[in-house]
N, C-alpha and C positions, 0 to 999 in steps of 0.2 A: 380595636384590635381585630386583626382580620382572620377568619376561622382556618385553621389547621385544612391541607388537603385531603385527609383523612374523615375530615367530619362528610363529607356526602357520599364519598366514594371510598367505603376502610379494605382493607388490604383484602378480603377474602370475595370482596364482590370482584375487586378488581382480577384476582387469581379465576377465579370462576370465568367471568367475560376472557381472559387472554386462553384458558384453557380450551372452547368452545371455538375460538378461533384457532386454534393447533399449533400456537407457542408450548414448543417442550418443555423448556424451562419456565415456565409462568412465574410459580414464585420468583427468583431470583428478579425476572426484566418489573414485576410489579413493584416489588422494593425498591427497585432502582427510580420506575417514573414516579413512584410517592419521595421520595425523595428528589427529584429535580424539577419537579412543580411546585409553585409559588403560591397558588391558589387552586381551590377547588375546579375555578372554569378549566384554568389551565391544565389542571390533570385530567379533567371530564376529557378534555381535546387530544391531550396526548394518547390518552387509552384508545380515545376513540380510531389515531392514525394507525398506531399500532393494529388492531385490530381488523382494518380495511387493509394490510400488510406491508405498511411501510417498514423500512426495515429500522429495529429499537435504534441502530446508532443515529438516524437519521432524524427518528420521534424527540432521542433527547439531546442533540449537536452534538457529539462525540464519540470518540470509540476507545477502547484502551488497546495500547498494543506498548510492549516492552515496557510496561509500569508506566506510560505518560499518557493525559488524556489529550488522544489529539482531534480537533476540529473536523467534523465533516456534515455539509452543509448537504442539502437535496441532492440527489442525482449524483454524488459523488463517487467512487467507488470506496468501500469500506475495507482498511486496511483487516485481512487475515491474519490468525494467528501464528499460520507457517508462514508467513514470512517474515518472523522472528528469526526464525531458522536464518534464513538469508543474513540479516540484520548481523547476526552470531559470527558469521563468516568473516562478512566484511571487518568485522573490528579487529577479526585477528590480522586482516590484510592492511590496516592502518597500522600509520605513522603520525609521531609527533609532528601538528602542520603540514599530513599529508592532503592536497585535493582530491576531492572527494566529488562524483559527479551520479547525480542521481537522477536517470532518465526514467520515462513514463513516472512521473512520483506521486500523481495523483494528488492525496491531503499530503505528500509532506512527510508522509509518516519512516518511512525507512530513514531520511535524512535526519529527521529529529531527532530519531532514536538514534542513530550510529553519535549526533555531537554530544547527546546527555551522555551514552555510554564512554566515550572517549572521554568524557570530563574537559574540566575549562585548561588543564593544564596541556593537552595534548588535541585542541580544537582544531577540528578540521579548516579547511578553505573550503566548502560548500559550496557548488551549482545545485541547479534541482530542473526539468523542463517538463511538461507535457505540454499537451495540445488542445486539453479540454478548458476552456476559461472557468468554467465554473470552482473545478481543482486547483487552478493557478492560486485564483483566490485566498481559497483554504490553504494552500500549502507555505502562502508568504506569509497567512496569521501563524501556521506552526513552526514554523522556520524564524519569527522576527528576531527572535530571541539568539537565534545561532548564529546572526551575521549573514548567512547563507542568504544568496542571489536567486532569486526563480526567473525562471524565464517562459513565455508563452510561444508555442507551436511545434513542431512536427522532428521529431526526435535531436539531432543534433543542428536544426537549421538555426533557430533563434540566440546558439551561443555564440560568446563573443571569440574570434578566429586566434587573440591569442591563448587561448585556452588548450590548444593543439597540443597536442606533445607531450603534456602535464600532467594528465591525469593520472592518477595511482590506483584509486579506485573507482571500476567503472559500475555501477547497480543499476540494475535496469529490469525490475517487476512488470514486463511487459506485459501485453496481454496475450494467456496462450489457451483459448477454448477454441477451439474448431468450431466455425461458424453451424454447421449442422447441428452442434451438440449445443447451443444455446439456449435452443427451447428445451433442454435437457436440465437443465439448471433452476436451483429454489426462484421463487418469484420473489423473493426480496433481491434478488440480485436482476434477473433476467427483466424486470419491468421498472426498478429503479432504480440504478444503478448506469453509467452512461455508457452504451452498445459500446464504441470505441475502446474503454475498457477493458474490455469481455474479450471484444470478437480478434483472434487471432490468425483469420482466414482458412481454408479449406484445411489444410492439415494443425491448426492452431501456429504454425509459426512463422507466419511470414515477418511480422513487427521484428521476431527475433535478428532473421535472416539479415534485416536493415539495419537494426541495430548492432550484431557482427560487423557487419560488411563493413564498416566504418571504425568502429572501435580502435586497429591498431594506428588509425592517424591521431589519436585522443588522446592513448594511453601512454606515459611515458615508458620507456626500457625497465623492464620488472614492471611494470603495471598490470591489474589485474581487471576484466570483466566478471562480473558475477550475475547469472538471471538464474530465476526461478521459472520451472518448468514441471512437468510431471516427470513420473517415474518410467513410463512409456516414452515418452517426448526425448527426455534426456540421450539417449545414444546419436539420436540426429541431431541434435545441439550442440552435442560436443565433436561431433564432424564439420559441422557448419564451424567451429572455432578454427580446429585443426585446419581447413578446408584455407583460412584466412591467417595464417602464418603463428594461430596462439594454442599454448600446450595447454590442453583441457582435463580438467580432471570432473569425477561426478560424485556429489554426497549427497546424504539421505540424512534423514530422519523419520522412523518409523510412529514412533509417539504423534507429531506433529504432523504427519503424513505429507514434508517436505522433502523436496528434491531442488537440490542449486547445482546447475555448472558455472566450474569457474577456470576462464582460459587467463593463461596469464603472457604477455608478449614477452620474447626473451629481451634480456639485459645486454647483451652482447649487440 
């Protein structure tokens, strides 16, 4: 019988080591890795990555976002909690069997959550693309279950052309940090986390700018774009919408410290 992970390493040394290294939450991520290690080595290892400051979802392959645990391997970006907020949106912007396209997706995580939220009875038609392989990976393990198709490379180049037209909902958690303001950022993010990701160029929005700029050849008549941005960012975003023939509107959430615009192209 092989000894409990707790026998060499019990919860308080472990809270002690994550506290010294400047985990806030210690308790809570200590209980978590004593729980998803198998064995003592393997807890000794995971404490120990944590600790050198990889980031916890990364120590134990997973991250929770909208009640599901979704997959996310090294270097991947780690689905935020605001962009639930996003997630929120979109499903009111859903239809029964409406396509559903989810650009920069990273792990997967906004698309899985929108088909759980929708339920089996009103399942979407899922795309998903980015450009990072590593993500693609992770997002067709979180995605297998949804039917949804990933695709690999550079925002809408790797989908397929009949896809045009279609789209209803368009999601796209691009990436909006201003390249200057990246050494600004925690170093779980800033050093593992893959730059691509992050970096949103000089004023954080060029990804967006591209992914506008294309949008209303995507989205069908009443289809909507939806990105996540900042509270600052958002008034250039929604002129970059306007700017491209979609009526923009801006929401917030103060709790969650999210901000989404969402342009929608007319029906007419």
């Amino acid at each position: 019988m092989s000894a409990s992970p707790s026998v060499l390493l019990p919860l308080s040394a472990i809270v002690t080591k994550l506290r010294a290294a400047g985990c806030v939450f210690a308790e809570d991520e200590a209980e978590l890795l004593l729980s998803a290690a198998r064995t003592p080595d393997e807890l000794d290892a995971m404490v120990g990555r944590r600790v050198a400051g990889l980031p916890l979802e990364h120590v134990v392959g997973w991250a929770e976002f909208c009640g599901l645990r979704i997959a996310v391997d090294a270097g991947v970006f780690v689905p935020r909690p605001r962009t639930e907020f996003l997630v929120r949106h979109a499903t009111t912007l859903a239809r029964p069997d409406s396509v559903v396209l989810d650009l920069c997706c990273g792990s997967g995580a906004v698309g899985a959550a929108l088909a759980a939220t929708l339920g089996a009875a009103a399942r979407p038609e899922l795309y998903a693309a980015d450009i990072d392989p590593a993500a693609v990976r992770c997002a067709r393990r979180n995605l297998a279950g949804t039917g949804g198709l990933v695709f690999e490379g550079d925002l809408y180049d790797p989908l397929p052309a009949a896809l045009r037209g279609r789209v209803d909902v368009l999601v796209a958690n691009a990436p909006y940090v201003p390249t200057e303001a990246i050494a600004l950022l925690p170093p779980e993010a800033r050093e593992h986390e893959a730059r691509v990701a992050l970096d949103g160029g000089a004023d954080g929005l060029d990804v967006q700018r591209r992914v506008t700029a294309e949008a209303p050849l995507w989205l069908a008549p009443g289809g909507s774009l939806l990105v996540e941005t900042s509270e600052r960012q958002a008034p250039l975003t929604a002129a970059a919408f306007a700017r491209e023939g979609l009526v923009p509107r801006i929401v917030g959430c103060e709790d969650l410290d999210a901000t989404v615009v969402i342009g929608t192209r007319p029906a007419a």
